[in-house]
C-alpha atoms as a printed R data frame, in Angstrom:
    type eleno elety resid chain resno       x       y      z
1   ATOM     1    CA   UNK     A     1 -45.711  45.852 59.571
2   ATOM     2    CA   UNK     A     2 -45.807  43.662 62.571
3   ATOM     3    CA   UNK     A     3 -45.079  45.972 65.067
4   ATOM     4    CA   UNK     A     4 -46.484  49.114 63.675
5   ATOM     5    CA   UNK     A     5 -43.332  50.615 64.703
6   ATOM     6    CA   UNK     A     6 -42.926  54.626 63.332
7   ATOM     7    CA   UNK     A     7 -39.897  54.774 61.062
8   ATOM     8    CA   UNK     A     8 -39.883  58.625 61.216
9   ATOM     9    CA   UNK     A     9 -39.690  58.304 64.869
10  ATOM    10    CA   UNK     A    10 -36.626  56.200 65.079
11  ATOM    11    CA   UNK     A    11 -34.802  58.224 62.579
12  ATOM    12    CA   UNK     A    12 -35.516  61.410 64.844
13  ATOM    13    CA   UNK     A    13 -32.971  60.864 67.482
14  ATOM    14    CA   UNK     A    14 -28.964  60.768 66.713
15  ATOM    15    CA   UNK     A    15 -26.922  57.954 68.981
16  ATOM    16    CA   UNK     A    16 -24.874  59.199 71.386
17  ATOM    17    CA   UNK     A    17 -22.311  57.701 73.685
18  ATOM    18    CA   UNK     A    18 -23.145  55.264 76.178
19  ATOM    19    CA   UNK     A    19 -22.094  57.800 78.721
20  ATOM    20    CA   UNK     A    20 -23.398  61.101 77.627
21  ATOM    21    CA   UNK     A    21 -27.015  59.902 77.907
22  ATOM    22    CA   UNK     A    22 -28.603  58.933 80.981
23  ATOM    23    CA   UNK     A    23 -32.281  58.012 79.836
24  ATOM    24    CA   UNK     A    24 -31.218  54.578 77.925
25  ATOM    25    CA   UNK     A    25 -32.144  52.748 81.437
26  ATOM    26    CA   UNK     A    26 -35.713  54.030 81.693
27  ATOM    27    CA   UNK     A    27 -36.155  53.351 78.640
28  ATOM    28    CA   UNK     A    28 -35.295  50.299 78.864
29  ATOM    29    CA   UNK     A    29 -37.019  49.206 81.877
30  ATOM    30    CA   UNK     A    30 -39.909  50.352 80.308
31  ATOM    31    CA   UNK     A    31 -39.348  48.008 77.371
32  ATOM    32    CA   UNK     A    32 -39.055  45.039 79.297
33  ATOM    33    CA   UNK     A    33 -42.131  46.150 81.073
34  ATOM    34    CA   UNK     A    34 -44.263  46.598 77.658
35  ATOM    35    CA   UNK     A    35 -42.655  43.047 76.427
36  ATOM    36    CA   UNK     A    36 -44.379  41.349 79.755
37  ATOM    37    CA   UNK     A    37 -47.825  43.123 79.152
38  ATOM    38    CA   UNK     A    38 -47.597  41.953 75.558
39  ATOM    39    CA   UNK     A    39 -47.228  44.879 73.872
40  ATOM    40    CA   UNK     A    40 -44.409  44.258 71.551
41  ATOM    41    CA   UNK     A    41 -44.916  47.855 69.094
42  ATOM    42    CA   UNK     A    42 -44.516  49.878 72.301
43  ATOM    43    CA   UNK     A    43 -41.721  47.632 73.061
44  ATOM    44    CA   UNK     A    44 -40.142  47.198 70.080
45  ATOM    45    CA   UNK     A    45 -39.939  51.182 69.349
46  ATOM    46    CA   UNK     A    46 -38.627  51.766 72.984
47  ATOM    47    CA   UNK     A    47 -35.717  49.171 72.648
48  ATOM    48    CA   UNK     A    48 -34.958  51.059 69.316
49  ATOM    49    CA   UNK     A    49 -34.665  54.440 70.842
50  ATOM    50    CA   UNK     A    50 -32.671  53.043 73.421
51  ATOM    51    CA   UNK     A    51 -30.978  51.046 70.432
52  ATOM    52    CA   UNK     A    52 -29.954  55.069 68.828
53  ATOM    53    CA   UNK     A    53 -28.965  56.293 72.104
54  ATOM    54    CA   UNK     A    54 -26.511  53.659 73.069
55  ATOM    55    CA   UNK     A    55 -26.143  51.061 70.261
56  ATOM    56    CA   UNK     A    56 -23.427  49.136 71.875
57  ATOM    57    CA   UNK     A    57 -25.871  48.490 74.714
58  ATOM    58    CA   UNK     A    58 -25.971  44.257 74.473
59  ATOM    59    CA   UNK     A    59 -28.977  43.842 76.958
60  ATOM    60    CA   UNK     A    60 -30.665  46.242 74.547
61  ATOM    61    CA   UNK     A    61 -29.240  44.067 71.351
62  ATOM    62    CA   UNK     A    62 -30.368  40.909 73.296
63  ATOM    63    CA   UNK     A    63 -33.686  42.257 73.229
64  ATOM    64    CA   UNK     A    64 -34.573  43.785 70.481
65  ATOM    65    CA   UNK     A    65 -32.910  40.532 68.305
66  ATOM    66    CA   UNK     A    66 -36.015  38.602 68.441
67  ATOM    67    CA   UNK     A    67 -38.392  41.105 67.348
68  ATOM    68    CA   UNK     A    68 -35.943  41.911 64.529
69  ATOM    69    CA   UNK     A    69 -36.170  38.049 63.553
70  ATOM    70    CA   UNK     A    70 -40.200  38.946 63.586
71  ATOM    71    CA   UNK     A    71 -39.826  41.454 61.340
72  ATOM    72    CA   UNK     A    72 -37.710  39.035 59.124
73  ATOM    73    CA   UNK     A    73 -34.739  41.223 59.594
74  ATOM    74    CA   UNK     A    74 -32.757  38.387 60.195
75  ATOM    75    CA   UNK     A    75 -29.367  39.996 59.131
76  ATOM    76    CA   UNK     A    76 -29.874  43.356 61.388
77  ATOM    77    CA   UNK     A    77 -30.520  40.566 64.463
78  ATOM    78    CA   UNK     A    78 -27.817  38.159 63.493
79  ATOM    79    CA   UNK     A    79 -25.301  41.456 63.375
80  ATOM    80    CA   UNK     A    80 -26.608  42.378 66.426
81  ATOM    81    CA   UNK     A    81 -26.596  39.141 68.834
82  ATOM    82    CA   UNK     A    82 -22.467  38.917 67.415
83  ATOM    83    CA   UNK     A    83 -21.870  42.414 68.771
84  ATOM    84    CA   UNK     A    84 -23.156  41.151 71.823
85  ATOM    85    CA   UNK     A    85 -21.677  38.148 71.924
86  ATOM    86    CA   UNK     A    86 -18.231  40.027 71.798
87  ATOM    87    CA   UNK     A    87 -19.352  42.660 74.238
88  ATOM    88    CA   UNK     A    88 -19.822  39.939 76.658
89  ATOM    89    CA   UNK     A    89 -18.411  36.381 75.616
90  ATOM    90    CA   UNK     A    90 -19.210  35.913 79.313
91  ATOM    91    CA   UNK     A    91 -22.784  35.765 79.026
92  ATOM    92    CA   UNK     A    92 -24.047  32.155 78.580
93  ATOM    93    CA   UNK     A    93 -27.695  33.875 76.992
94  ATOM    94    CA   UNK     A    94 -26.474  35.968 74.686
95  ATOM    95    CA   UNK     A    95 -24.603  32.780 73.075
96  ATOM    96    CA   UNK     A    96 -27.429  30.868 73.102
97  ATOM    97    CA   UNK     A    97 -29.643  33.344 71.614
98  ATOM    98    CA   UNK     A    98 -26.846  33.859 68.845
99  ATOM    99    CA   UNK     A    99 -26.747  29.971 67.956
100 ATOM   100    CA   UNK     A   100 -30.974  30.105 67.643
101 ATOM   101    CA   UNK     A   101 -30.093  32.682 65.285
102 ATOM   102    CA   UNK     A   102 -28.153  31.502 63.123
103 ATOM   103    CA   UNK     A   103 -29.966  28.005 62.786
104 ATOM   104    CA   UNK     A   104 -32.676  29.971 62.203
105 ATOM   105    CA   UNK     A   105 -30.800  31.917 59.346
106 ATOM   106    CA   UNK     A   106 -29.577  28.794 57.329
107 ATOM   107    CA   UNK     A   107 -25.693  29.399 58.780
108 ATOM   108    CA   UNK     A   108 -25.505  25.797 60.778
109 ATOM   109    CA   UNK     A   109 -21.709  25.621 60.507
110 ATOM   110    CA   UNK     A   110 -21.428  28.791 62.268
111 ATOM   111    CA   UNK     A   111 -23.710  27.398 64.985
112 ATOM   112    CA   UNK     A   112 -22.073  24.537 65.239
113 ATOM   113    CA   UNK     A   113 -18.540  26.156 65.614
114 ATOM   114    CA   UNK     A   114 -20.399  28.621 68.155
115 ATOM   115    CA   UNK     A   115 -22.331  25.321 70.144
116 ATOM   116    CA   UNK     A   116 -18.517  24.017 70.442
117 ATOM   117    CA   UNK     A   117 -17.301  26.897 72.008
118 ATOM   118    CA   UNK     A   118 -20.357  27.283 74.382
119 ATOM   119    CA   UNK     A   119 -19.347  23.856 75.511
120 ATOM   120    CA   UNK     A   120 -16.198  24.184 76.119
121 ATOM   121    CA   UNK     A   121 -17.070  27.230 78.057
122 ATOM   122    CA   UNK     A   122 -19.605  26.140 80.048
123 ATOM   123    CA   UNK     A   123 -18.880  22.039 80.090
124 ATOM   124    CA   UNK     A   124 -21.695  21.959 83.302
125 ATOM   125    CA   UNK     A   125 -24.565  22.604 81.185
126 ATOM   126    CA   UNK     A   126 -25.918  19.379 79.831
127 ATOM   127    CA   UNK     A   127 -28.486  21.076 77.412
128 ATOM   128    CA   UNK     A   128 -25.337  22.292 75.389
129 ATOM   129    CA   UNK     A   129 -24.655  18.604 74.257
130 ATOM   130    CA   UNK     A   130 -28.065  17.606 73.458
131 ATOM   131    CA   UNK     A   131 -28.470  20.894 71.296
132 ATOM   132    CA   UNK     A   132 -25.392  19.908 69.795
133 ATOM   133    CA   UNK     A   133 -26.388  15.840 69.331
134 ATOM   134    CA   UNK     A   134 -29.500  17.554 67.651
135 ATOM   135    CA   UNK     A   135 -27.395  20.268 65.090
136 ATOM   136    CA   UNK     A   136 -25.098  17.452 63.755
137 ATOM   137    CA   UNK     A   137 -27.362  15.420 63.097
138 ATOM   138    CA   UNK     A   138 -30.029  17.391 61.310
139 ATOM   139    CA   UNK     A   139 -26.404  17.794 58.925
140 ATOM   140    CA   UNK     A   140 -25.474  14.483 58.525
141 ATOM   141    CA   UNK     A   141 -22.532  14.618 60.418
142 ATOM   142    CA   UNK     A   142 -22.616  10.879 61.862
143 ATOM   143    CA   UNK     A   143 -19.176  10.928 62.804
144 ATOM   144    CA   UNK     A   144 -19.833  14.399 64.531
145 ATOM   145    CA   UNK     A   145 -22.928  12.751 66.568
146 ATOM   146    CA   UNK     A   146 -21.279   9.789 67.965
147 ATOM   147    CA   UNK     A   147 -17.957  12.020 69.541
148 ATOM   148    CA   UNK     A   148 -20.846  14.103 71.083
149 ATOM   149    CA   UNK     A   149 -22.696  10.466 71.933
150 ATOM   150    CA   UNK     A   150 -19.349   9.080 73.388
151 ATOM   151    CA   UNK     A   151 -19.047  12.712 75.647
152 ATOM   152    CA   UNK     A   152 -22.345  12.259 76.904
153 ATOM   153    CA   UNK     A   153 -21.626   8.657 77.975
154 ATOM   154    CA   UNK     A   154 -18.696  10.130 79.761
155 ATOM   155    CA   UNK     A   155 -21.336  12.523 82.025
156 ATOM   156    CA   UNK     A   156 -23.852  10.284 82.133
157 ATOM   157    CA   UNK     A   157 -22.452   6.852 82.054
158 ATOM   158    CA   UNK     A   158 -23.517   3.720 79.869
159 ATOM   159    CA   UNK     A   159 -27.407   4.019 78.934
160 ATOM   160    CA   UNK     A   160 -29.976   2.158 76.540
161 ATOM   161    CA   UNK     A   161 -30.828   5.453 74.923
162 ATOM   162    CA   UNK     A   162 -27.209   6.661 74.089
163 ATOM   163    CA   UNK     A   163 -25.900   3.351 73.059
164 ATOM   164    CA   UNK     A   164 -29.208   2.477 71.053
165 ATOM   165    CA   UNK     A   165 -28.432   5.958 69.214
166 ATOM   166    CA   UNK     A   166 -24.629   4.748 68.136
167 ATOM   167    CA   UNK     A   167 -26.526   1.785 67.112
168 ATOM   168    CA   UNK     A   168 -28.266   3.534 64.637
169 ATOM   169    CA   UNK     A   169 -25.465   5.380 63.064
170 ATOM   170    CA   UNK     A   170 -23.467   2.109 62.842
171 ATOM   171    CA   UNK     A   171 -26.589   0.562 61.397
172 ATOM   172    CA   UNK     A   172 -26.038   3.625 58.584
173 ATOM   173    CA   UNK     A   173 -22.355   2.914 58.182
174 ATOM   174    CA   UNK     A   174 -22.871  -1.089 58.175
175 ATOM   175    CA   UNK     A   175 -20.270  -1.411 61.048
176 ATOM   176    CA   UNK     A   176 -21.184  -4.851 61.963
177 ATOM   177    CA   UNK     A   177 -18.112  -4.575 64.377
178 ATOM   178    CA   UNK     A   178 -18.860  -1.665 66.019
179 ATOM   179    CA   UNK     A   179 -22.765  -2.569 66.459
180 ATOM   180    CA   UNK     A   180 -21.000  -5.553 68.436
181 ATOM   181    CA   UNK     A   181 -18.590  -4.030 70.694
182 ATOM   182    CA   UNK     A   182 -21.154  -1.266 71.596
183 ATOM   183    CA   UNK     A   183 -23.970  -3.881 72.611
184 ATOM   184    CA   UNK     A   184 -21.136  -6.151 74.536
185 ATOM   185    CA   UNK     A   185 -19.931  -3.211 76.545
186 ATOM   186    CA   UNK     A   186 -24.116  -1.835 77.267
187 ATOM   187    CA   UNK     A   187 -25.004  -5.249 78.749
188 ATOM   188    CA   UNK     A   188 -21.771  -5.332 80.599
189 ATOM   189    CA   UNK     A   189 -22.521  -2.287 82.044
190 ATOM   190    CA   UNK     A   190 -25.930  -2.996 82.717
191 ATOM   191    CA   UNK     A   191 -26.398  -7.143 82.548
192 ATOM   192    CA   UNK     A   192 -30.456  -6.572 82.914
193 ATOM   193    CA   UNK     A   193 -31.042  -4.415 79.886
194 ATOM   194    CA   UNK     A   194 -33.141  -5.548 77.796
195 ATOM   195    CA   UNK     A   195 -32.050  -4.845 73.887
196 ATOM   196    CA   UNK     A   196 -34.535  -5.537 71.123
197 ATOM   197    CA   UNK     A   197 -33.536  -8.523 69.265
198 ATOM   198    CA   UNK     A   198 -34.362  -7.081 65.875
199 ATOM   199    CA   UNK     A   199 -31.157  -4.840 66.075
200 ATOM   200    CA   UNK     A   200 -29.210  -6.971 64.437
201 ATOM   201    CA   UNK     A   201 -30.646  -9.616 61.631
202 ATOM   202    CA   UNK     A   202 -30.613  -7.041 59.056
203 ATOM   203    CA   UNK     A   203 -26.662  -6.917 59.267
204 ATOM   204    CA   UNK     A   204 -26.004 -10.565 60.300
205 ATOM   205    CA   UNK     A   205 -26.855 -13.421 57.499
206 ATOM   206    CA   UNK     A   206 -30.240 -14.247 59.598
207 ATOM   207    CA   UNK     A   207 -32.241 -13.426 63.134
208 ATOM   208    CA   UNK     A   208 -30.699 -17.254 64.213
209 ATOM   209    CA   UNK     A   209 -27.272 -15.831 64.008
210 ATOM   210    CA   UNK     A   210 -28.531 -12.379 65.686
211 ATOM   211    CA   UNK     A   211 -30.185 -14.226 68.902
212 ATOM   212    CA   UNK     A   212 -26.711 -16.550 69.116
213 ATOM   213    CA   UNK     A   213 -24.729 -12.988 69.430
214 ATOM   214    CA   UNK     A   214 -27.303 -11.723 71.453
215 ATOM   215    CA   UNK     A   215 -27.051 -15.189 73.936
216 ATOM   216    CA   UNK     A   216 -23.125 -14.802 73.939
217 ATOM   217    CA   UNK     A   217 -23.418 -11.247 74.874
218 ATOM   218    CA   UNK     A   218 -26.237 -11.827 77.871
219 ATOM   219    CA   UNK     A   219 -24.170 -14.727 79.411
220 ATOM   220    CA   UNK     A   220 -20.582 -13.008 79.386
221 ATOM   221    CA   UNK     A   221 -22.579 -10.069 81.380
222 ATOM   222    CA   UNK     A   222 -23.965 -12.842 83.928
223 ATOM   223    CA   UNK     A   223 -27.371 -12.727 82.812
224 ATOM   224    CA   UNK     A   224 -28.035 -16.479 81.884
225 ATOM   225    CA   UNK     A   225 -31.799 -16.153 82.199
226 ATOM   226    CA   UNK     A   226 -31.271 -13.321 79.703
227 ATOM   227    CA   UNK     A   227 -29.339 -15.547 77.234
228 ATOM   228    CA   UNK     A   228 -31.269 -18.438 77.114
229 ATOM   229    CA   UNK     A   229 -34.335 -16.707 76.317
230 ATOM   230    CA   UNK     A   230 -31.974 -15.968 73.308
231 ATOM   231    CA   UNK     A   231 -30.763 -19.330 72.669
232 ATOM   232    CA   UNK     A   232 -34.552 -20.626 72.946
233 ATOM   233    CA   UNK     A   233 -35.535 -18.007 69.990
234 ATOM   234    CA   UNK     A   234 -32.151 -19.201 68.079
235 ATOM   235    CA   UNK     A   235 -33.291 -22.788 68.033
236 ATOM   236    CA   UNK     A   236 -36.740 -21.887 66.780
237 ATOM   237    CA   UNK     A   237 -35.371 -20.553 63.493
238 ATOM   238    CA   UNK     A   238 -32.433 -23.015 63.152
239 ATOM   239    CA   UNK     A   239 -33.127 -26.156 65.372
240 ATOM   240    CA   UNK     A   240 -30.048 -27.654 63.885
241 ATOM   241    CA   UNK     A   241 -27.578 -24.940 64.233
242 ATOM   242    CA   UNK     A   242 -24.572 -26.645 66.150
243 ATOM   243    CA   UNK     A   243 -23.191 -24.330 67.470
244 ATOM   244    CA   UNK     A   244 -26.513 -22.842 69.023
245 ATOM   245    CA   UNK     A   245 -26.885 -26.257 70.183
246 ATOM   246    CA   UNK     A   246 -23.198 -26.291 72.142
247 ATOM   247    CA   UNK     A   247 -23.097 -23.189 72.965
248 ATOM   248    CA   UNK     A   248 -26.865 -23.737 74.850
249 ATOM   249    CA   UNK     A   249 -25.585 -26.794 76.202
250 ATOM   250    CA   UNK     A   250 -22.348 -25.483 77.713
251 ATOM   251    CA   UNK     A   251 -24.431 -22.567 79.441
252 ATOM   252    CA   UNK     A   252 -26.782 -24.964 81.004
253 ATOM   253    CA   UNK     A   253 -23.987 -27.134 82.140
254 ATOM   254    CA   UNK     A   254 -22.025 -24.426 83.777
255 ATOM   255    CA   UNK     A   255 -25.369 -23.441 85.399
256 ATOM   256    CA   UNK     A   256 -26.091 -27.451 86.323
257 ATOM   257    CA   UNK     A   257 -29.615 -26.898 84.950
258 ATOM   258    CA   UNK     A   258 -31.781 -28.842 82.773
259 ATOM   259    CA   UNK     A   259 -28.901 -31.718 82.342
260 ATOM   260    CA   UNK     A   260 -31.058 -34.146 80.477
261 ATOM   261    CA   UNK     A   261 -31.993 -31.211 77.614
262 ATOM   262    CA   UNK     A   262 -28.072 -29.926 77.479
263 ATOM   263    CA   UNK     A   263 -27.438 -33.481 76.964
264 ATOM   264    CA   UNK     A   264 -29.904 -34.460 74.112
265 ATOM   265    CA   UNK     A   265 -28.447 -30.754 73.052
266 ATOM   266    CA   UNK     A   266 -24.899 -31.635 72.545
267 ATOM   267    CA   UNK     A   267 -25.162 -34.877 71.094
268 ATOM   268    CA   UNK     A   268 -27.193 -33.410 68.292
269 ATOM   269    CA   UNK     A   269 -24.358 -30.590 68.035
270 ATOM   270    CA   UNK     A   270 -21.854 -34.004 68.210
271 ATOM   271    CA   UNK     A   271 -23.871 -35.802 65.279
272 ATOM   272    CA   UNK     A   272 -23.579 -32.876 63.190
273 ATOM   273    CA   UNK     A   273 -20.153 -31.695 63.876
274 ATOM   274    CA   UNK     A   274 -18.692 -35.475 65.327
275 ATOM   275    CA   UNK     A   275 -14.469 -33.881 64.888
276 ATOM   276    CA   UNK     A   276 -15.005 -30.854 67.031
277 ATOM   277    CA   UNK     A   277 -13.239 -30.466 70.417
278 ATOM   278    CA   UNK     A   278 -15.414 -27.894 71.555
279 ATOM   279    CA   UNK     A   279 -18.582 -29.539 71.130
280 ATOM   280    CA   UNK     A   280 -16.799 -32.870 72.228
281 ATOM   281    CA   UNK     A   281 -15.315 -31.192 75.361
282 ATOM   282    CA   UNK     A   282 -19.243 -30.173 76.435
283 ATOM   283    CA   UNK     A   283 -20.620 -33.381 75.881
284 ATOM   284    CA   UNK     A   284 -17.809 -34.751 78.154
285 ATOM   285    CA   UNK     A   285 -18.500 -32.405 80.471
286 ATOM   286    CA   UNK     A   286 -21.922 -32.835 80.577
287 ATOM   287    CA   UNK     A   287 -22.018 -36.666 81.055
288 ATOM   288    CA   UNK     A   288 -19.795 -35.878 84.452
289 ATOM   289    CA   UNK     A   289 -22.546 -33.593 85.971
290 ATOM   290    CA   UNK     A   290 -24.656 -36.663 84.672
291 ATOM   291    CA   UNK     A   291 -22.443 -39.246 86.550
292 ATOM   292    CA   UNK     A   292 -21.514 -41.153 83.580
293 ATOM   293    CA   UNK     A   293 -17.710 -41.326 84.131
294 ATOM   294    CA   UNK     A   294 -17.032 -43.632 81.685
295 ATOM   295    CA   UNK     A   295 -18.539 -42.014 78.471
296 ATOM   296    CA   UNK     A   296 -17.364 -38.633 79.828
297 ATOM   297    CA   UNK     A   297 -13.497 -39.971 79.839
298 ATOM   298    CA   UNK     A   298 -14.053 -41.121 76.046
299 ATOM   299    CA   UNK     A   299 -15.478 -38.078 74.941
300 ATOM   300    CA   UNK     A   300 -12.393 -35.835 76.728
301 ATOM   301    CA   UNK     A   301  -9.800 -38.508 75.403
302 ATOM   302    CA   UNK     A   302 -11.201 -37.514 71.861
303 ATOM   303    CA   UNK     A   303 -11.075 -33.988 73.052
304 ATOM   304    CA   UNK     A   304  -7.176 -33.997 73.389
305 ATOM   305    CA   UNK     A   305  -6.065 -36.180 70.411
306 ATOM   306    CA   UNK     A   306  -8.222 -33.513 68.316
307 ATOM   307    CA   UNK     A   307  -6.992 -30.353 70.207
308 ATOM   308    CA   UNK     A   308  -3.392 -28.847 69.196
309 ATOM   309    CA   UNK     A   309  -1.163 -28.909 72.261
310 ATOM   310    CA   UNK     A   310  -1.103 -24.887 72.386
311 ATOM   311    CA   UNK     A   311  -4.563 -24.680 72.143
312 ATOM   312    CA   UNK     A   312  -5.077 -27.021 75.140
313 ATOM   313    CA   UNK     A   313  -2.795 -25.122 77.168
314 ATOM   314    CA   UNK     A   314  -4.608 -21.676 76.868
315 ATOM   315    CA   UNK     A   315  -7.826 -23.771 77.793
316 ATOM   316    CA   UNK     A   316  -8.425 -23.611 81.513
317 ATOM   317    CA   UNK     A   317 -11.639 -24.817 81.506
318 ATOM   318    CA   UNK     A   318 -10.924 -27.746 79.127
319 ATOM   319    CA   UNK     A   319  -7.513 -28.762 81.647
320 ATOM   320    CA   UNK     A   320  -9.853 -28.497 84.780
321 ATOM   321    CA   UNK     A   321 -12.533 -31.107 83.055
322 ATOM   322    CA   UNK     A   322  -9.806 -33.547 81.860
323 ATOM   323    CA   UNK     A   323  -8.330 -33.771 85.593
324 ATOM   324    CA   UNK     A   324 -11.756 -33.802 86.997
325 ATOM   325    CA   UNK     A   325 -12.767 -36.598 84.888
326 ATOM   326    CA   UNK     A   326  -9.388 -38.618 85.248
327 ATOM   327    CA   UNK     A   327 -10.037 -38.219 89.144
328 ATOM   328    CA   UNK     A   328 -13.119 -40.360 88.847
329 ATOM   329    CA   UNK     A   329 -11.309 -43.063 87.066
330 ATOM   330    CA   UNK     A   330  -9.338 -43.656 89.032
């Protein structure tokens, strides 16, 4: 026996009412002294005479539940953590204590449903979620670990770890769409994070079409420097992708940076794809920066006849080149 606790001696004594029997508190303060020396026995058969005297007593339960789950008498301190738990659903220990338990005892759903309540109880204490985030997901419950993800984003705010995390699970469920949205709203959030560029080629067809989303994603967030680092490594794997090619183009243009690259750039995108407005528009666009007027007005004439009319009137920044480009031919 662990303890070397006398069962004889713990039989001896008959409970009594809480009230009738003043020595439970010396007793007990004498426990908790013998627990701080180290000397659990001594302990362990003072908190179970106080245990016979009063056994209602949930600072005694709270205790003597531990060195129960010592023992392996796991259902006698499971049975009496809930007792104390009811005694006193106001005490934040007791509850914690209980959940330990009943991980501990192979009952997870009951800690779960426990965890829940805690929370909702005491919503200030952070630890709660984490030892939640934890519980669902040694269970598999992925949909269970990203509402608890999403909470703590609502405490904390957007953060690498949090949103890498609902990655993860999306990476399990093959949410492609999801993986997406939760990367474009972390670098909006936070345009100089830096995300690992192997996240997504797995999912997507191949890295070139993970470091295109990836460029996308950096430049709507304002981090250009970000994005073509992005577009650089796209280009490496698929030199001839042409819509890498535009896309990189465009981004230098709007940045009026390394012109005579964007150029070479979109006329390769052009060559491959010579019918598409897009690629057409930045190569007209480009050649203005450039000061070549006259090419730039062909290329935006062939812009228009290609475009449908409602398409060119949702496109701002298409409208703005044609009338900047008209103005110089004038």
């Amino acid at each position: 026996m662990l303890f070397g606790v006398s069962v004889g001696a713990r039989q001896k004594k008959e409970a009594v009412k809480p009230a009738a029997d003043m020595r439970v508190p010396a007793f007990f303060l004498e426990a908790q002294r013998q627990l701080r020396n180290g000397n659990f026995d001594t302990a362990y058969d003072l908190l179970s005479h106080c245990k016979q005297l009063n056994p209602e007593a949930e600072e005694v339960l709270y205790y003597i539940a531990p060195l129960d789950m010592l023992l392996n008498r796991d259902s006698i301190a499971r049975n009496d953590m809930e007792l104390a738990v009811k005694r006193n659903s106001d005490n934040y220990w007791y509850a914690d204590l209980l959940s330990k338990i009943y991980f501990n005892t192979h009952r997870p759903m009951e800690a779960l449903a426990l965890l829940e309540r805690m929370n909702r109880q005491w919503s200030d204490k952070q630890e709660l979620l984490y030892m939640m985030l934890d519980a669902y997901a040694s269970q598999n419950m992925q949909d269970s670990v990203l509402s608890v993800l999403q909470r703590l984003e609502v405490k904390d705010g957007k953060s690498d770890q949090i949103s890498l995390e609902k990655v993860k699970i999306y990476t399990q469920k093959n949410d492609v769409v999801s993986i997406i949205d939760e990367l474009k709203s972390l670098v909006l959030a936070s345009p100089t994070t830096t995300l690992p560029a192997d996240l997504l080629p797995r999912l997507l067809k191949e890295k070139a079409d993970a470091f295109i989303l990836l460029g996308d994603i950096y430049h709507d967030a304002g981090n250009d420097e970000r994005a073509f680092q992005y577009y650089d490594s796209c280009l490496v794997y698929r030199p001839d992708d042409a819509m890498a090619l535009n896309n990189f183009a465009y981004y230098l243009a709007l940045n009026e940076m390394r012109l005579d690259e964007a150029e070479k750039m979109s006329r390769r995108s052009n060559e491959l794809e010579p019918d598409n407005p897009t690629y057409l528009d930045t190569l007209a666009w480009i050649l203005y920066l450039r000061g070549s007027y006259a090419e730039a007005k062909r290329y935006i004439d062939r812009t228009v006849e290609l475009m449908k009319p409602e398409d060119l009137e949702k496109a701002a920044d298409v409208k703005e080149h044609i009338e900047k480009i008209n103005e110089k031919m004038k």
